[in-house]
DOZATI-20354 format. One record per residue (C-alpha): z, x, y negated; residue in one letter. Coordinates in pm, 1 decimal. Layout:
Z  X  Y  a
...
This chain:
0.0  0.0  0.0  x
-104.3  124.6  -308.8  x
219.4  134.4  -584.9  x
127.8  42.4  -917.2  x
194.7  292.6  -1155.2  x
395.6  18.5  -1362.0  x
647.4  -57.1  -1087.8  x
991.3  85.0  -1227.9  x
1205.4  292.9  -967.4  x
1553.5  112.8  -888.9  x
1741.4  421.8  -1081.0  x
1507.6  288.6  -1389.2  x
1559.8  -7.2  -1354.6  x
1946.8  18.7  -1353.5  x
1915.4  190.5  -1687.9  x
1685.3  -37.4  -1863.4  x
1960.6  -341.2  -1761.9  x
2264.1  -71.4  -1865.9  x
2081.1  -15.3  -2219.5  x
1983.1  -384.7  -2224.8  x
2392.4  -476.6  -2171.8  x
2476.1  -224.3  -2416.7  x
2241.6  -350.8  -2692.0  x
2375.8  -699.5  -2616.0  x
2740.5  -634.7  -2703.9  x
2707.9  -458.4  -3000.1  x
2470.5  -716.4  -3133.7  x
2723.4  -956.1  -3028.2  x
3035.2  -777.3  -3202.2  x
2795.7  -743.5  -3512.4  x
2725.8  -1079.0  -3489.4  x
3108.5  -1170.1  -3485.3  x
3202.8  -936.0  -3793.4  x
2950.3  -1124.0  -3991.5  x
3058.3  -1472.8  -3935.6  x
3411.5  -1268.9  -4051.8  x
3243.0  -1183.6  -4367.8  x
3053.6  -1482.0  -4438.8  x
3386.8  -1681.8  -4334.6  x
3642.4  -1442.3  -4591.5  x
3381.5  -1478.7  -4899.7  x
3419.9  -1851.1  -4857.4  x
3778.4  -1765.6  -4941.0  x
3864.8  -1851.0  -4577.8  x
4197.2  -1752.8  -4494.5  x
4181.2  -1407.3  -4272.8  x
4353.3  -1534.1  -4016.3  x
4139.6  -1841.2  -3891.5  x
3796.2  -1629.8  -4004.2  x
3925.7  -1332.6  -3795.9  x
3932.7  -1596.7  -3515.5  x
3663.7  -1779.5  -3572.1  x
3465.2  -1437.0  -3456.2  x
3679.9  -1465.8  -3173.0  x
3544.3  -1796.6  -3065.9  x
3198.7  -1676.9  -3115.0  x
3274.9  -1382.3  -2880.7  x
3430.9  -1623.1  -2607.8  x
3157.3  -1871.2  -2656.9  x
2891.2  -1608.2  -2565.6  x
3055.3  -1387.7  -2302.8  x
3334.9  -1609.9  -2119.4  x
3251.4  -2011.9  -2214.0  x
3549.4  -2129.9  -1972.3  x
3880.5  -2311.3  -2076.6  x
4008.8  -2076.1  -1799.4  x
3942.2  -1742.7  -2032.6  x
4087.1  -1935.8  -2358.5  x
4436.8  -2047.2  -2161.3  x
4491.3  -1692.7  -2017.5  x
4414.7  -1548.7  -2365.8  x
4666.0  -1741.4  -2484.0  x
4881.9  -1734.5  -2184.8  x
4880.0  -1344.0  -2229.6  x
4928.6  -1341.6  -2571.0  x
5263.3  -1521.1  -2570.1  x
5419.4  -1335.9  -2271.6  x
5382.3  -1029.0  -2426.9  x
5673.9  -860.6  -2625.8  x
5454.7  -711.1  -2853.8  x
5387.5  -1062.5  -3016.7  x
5730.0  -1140.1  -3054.3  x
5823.8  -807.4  -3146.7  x
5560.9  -817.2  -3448.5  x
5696.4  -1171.1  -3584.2  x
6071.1  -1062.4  -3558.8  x
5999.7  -765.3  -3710.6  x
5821.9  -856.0  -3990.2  x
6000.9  -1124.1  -4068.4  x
6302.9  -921.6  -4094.5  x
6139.8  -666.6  -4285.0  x
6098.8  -975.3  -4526.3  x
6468.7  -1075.0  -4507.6  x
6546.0  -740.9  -4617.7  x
6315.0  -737.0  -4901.1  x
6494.0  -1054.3  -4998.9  x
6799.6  -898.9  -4971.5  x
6703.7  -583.9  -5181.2  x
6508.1  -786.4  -5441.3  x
6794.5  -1006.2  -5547.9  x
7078.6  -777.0  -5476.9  x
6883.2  -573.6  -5823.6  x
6857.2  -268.7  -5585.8  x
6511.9  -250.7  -5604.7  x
6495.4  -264.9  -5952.4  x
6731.4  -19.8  -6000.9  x
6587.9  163.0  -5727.0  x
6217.0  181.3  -5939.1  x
6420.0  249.7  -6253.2  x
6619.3  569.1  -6080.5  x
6268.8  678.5  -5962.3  x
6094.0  617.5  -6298.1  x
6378.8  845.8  -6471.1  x
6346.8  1125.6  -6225.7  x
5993.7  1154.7  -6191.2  x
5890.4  1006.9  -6546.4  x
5535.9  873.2  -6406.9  x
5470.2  531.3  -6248.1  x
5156.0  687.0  -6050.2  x
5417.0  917.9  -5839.4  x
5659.2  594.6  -5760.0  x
5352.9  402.8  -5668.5  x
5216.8  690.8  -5401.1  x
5519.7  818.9  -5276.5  x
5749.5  519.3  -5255.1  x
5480.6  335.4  -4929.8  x
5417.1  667.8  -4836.0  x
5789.6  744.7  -4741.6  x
5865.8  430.9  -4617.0  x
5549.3  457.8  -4390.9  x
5761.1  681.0  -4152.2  x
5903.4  312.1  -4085.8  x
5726.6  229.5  -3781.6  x
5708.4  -130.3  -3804.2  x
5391.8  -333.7  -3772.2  x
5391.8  -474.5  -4083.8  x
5573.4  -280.2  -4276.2  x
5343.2  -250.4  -4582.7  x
5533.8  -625.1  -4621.9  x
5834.4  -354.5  -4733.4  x
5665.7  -160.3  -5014.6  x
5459.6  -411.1  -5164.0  x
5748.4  -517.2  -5389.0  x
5860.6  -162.8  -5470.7  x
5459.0  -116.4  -5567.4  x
5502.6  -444.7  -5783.6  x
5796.6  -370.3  -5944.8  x
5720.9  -7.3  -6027.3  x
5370.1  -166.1  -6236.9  x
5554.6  -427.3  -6396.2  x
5439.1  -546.3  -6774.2  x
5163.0  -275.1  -6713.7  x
4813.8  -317.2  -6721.4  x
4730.3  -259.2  -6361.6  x
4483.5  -541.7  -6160.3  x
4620.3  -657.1  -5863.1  x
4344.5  -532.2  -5654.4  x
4427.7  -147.0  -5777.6  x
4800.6  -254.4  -5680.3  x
4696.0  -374.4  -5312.3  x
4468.2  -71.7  -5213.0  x
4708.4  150.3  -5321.6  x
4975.2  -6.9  -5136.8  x
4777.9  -15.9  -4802.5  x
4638.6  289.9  -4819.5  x
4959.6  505.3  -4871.2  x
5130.9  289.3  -4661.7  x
4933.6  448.6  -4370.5  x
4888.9  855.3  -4468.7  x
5098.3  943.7  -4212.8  x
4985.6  671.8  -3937.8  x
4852.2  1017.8  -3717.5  x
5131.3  1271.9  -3837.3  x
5418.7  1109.0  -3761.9  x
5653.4  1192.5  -3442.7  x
5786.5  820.8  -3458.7  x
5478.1  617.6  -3502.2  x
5433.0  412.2  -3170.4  x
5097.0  487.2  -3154.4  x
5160.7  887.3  -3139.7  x
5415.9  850.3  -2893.7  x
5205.7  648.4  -2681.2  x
4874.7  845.8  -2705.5  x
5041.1  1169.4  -2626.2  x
5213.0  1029.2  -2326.4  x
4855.3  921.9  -2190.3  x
4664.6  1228.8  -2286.2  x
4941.9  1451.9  -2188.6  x
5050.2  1623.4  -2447.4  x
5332.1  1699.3  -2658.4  x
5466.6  1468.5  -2993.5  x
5481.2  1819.0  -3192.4  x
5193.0  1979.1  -3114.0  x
4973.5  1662.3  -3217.3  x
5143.1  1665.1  -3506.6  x
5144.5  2013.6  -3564.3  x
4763.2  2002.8  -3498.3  x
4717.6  1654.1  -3753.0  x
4975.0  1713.3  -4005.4  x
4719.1  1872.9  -4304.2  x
4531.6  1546.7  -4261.7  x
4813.4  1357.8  -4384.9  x
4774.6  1559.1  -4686.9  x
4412.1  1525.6  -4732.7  x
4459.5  1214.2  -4670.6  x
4724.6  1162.5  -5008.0  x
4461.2  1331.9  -5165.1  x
4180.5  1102.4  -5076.1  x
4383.0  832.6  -5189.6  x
4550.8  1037.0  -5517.6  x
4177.8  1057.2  -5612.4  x
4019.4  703.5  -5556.8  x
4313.0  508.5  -5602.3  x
4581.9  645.8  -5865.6  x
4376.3  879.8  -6051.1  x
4149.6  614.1  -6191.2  x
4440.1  429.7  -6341.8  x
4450.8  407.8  -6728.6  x
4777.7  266.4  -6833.4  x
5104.5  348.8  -7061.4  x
5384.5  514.5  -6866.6  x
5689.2  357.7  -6926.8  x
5941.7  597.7  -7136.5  x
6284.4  632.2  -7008.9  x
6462.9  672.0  -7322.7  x
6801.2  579.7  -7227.1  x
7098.8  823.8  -7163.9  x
7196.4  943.5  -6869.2  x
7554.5  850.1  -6853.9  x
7769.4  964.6  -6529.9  x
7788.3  581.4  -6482.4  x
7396.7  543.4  -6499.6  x
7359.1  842.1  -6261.6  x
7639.7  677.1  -6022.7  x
7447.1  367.1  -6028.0  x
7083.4  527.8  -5984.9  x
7236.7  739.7  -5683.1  x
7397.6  394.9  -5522.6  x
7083.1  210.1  -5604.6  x
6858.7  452.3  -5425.7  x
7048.3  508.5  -5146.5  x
7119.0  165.4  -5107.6  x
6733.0  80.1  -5083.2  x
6631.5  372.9  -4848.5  x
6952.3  418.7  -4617.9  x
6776.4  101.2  -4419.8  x
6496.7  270.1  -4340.3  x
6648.6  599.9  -4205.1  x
6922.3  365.8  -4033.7  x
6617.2  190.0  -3862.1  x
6445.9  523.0  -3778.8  x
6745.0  614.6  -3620.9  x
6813.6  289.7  -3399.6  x
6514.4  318.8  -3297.9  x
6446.0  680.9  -3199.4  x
6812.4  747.9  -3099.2  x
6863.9  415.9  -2886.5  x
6511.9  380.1  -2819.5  x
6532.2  -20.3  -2999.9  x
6236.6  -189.2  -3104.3  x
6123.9  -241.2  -3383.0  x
6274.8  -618.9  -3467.2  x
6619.3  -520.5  -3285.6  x
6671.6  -243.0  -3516.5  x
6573.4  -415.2  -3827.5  x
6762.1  -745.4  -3732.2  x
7075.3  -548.2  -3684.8  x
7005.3  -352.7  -4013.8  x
6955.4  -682.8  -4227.5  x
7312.3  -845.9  -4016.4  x
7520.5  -460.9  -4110.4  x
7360.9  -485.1  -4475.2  x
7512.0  -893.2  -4559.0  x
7885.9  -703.9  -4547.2  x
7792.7  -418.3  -4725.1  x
7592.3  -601.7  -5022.2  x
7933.2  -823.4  -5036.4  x
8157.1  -496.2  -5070.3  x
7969.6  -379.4  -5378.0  x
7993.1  -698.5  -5528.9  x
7604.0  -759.5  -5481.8  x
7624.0  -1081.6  -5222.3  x
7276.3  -1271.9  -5154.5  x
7329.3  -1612.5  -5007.5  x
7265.4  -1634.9  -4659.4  x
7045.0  -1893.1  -4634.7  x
6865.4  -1752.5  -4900.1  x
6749.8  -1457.5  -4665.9  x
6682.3  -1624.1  -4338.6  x
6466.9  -1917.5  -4505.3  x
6347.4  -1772.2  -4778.0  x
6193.0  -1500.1  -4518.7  x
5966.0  -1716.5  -4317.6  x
5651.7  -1799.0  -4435.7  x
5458.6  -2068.2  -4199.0  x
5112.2  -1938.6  -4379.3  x
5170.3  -1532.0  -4239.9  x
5244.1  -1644.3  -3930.8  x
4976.5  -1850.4  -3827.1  x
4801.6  -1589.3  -3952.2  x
4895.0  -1274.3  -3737.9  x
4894.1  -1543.6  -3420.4  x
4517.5  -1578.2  -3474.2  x
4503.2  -1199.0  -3495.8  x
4699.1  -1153.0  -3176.9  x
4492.2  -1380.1  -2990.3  x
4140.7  -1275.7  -3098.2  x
4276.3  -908.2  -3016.0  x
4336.1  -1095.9  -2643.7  x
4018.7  -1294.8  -2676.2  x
3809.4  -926.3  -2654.9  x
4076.5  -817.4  -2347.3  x
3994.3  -1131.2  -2165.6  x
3631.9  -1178.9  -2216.7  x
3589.1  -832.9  -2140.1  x
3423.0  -692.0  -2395.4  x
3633.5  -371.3  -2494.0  x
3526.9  -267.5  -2078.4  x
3181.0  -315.6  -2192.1  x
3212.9  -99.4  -2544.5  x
3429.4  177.1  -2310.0  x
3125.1  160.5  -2051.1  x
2861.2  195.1  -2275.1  x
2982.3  498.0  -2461.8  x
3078.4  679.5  -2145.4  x
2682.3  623.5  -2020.3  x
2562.2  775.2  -2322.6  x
2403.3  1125.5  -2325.2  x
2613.2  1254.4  -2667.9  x
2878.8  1474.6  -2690.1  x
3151.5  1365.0  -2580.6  x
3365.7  1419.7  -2910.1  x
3114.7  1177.5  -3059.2  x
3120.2  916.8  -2821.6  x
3541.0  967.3  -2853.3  x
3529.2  944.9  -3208.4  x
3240.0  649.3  -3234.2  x
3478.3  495.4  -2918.9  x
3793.7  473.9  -3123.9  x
3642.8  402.1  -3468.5  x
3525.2  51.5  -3300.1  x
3795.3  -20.2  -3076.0  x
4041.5  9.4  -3380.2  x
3822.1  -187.9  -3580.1  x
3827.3  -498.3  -3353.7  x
4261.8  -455.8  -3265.1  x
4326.6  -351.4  -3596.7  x
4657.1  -192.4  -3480.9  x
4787.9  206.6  -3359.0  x
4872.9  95.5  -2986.7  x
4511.9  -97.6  -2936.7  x
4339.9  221.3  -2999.9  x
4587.9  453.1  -2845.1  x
4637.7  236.7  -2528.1  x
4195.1  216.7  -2481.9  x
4083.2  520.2  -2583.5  x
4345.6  782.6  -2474.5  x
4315.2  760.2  -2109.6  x
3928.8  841.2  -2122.7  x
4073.9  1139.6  -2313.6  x
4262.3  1234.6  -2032.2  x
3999.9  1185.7  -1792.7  x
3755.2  1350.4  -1977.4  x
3904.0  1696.3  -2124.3  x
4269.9  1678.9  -1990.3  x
4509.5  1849.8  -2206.6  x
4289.5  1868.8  -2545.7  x
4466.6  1854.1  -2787.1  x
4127.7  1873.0  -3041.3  x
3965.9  1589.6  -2846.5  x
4313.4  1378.7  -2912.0  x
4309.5  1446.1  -3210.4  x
3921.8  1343.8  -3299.1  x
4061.5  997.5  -3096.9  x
4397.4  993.7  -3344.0  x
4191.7  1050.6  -3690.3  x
3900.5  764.3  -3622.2  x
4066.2  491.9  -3445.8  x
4317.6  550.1  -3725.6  x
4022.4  550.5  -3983.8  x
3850.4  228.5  -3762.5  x
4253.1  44.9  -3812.9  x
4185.5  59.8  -4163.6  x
3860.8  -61.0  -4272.2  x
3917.3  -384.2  -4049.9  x
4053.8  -730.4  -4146.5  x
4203.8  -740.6  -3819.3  x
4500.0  -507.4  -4001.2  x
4820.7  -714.7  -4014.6  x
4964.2  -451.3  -4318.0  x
4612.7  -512.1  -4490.6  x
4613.6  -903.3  -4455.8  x
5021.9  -851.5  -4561.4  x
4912.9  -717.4  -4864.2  x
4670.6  -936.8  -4963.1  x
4833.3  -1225.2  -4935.8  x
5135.0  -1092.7  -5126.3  x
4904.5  -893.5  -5475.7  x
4672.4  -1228.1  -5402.0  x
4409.2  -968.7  -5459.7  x
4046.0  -1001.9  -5323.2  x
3953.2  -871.2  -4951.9  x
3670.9  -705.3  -5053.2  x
3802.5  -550.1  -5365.9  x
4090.9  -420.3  -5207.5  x
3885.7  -322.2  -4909.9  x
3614.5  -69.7  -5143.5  x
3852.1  210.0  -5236.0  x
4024.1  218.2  -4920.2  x
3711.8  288.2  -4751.0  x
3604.2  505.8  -4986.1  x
3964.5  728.4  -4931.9  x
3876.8  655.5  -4542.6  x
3515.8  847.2  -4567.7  x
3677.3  1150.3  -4809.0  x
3895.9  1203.6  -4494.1  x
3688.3  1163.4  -4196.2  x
3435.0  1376.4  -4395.3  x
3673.8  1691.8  -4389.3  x
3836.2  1615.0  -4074.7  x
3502.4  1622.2  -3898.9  x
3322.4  1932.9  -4109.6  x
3695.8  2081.4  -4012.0  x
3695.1  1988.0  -3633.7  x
3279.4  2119.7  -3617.4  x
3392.1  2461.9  -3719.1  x
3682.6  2511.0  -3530.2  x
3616.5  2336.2  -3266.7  x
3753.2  2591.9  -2898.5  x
């Protein structure tokens, strides 16, 4: 029998349907972050648009009430949800608590005397209180962010990319980030060497942002002209120590006693009620637990959390992981293009970490740079997404615009990945 020189072999074939797949579910996942877009410049609330993409996803790959229930099945079973919701509302119970206790005030006012320039309170403030590893946390420094640019000529948009942003510097330097902890237990390798190796991005990174973000601002610093009495200076001290000691005191629950996240917060806010009454600075009660919950923020991060389950369930972060590992580019490219998508669709450290760090480990075992190139761009992929809790946090708190929040921050996002990856090129063992 003659074989026409059009059959395909069956190893051709199988490629043509592997590169078919692949083209199919990255059309699909563009597909879904437009119908986010369109949906969020209709003023759609991110939550429902975030999940609407979801749906679109689900309808396409897994049409079955069977895939929507176990979504949602999965979604509430896991601690992670419920750790998110206690924790950030807690972190909000403490804001309360700090807000009309005057600490925060007079914790922006200490700051504002000692470094005499808004544009340091406003980078440094989120920055430190990044080291808080709670999802959510940007929630936190908002208010010290709106405080510090009170009766100053600052749009709210500036306010909420710089809050973000900073937030996050040290998202891949940090030995008590979740994510960190978790990646370097999968790829094998120690907290303080993947630090070691990261930590200078943190700084470029404070850089990118100094530059975009703060540098651009044209306003009137506010002149401390008062004295500084010993009883001013007493107060400053308490007022500052008072507004940061819950942080440390949550760093330490949690590293120390290995809590999570909303156990060590919860007991911070329940030792902080006495302690506010001692120094003659009560908030009501009720005040904090029902001022805190917000029915609007929570709906919201539910439709997050399930269209993060949606793409488990339907199986479409397999088929992203599958077609990268078939392609024929170097593999620190296919890592880095691998973990800029995957933490564009979760949105969150631990959905990049958890994915993308055991094909680390399978692939170079022990690399420390190929970590690394994972770390920096699902990172960089975590913020340029909606999918962000901290991003949709801060939003909804400035009331700023998505997009105009969203243009400096990838702008900052480029600067970095720009170095990190002319960096990684030339050093590369």
């Amino acid at each position: 029998m003659r074989i026409s020189k059009y059959a395909r072999s069956p190893r051709r074939a199988d490629n043509d349907k592997i590169q078919t797949n692949t083209m199919n579910i990255f059309l699909l996942i563009a597909a879904a972050i437009v119908l986010i877009v369109v949906l969020l410049r209709f003023k759609c609330p991110i939550g429902p648009a975030i999940l609407a993409g979801g749906i679109l996803i689900w309808l396409v790959e897994s049409p079955t009430l069977t895939a929507l229930a176990d979504a949602g099945q999965t979604m509430f079973t896991m601690s992670r949800t419920y750790d998110l919701l206690f924790a950030l509302y807690f972190v909000m119970c403490l804001e309360i608590q700090l807000r009309k206790s005057g600490t925060l005030k007079g914790m922006v006012d200490a700051l504002n005397r000692f470094f005499s320039s808004t544009k340091v309170v406003i980078a440094t403030m989120p920055a430190f209180l990044g080291l808080l590893p709670s999802v959510g946390g940007a929630r936190f420094s908002a208010p010290i962010v709106e405080t510090a640019c009170q009766d100053m000529d600052i749009d709210r948009n500036s306010k909420a990319a710089v809050n973000f942003w900073f937030r996050h510097i040290c998202e891949f330097a940090s030995p008590i980030i979740p994510g960190m902890i978790l990646g370097c237990a999968i790829a094998h390798i120690g907290v303080a060497d993947l630090v070691v190796h990261l930590f200078w991005m943190a700084i470029v990174a404070f850089a990118a942002g100094w530059f975009v973000m703060i540098r651009p601002l044209r306003f009137e610093e506010k002149r401390v002209t008062e004295a500084m009495t010993p009883e001013l200076r007493r107060t400053s001290i308490i007022n500052v120590v008072l507004a940061i000691a819950p942080v440390l005191v949550n760093v330490v629950l949690m590293m120390a006693f290995n809590l999570s996240a909303a156990v060590a917060m919860g007991l911070v806010i329940l030792g902080l009620i006495p302690v506010l009454v001692l120094m003659k600075r009560p908030v009501p009660v009720k005040d904090v637990f029902v001022g805190a919950f917000d029915l609007k923020l929570t709906l919201n991060i539910i439709c997050i959390l399930y269209f993060i389950q949606l793409l488990d369930t339907t199986g479409v972060l397999r088929q992203i992981i599958q077609a990268f590992e078939g392609s024929s580019l170097p593999i620190p490219v296919v890592i880095a293009a691998t973990s800029l998508i995957i933490g564009i669709l979760t949105g969150m450290s631990q959905g990049h970490v958890a994915i993308v760090m055991p094909i680390v480990a399978g692939l170079m075992p022990g690399s420390i740079e190929l970590a690394g190139v994972a770390m920096v761009f699902g990172v960089a992929g975590q913020m340029i997404t909606p999918t962000h809790v901290c991003l949709m946090i801060t939003i909804d708190y400035f009331k700023s615009d998505f997009f105009k929040t969203l243009k400096p921050v990838i702008l900052a996002e480029l600067i970095v990945l720009a170095v990190f990856s002319a960096w990684t090129w030339l050093t590369w063992a």
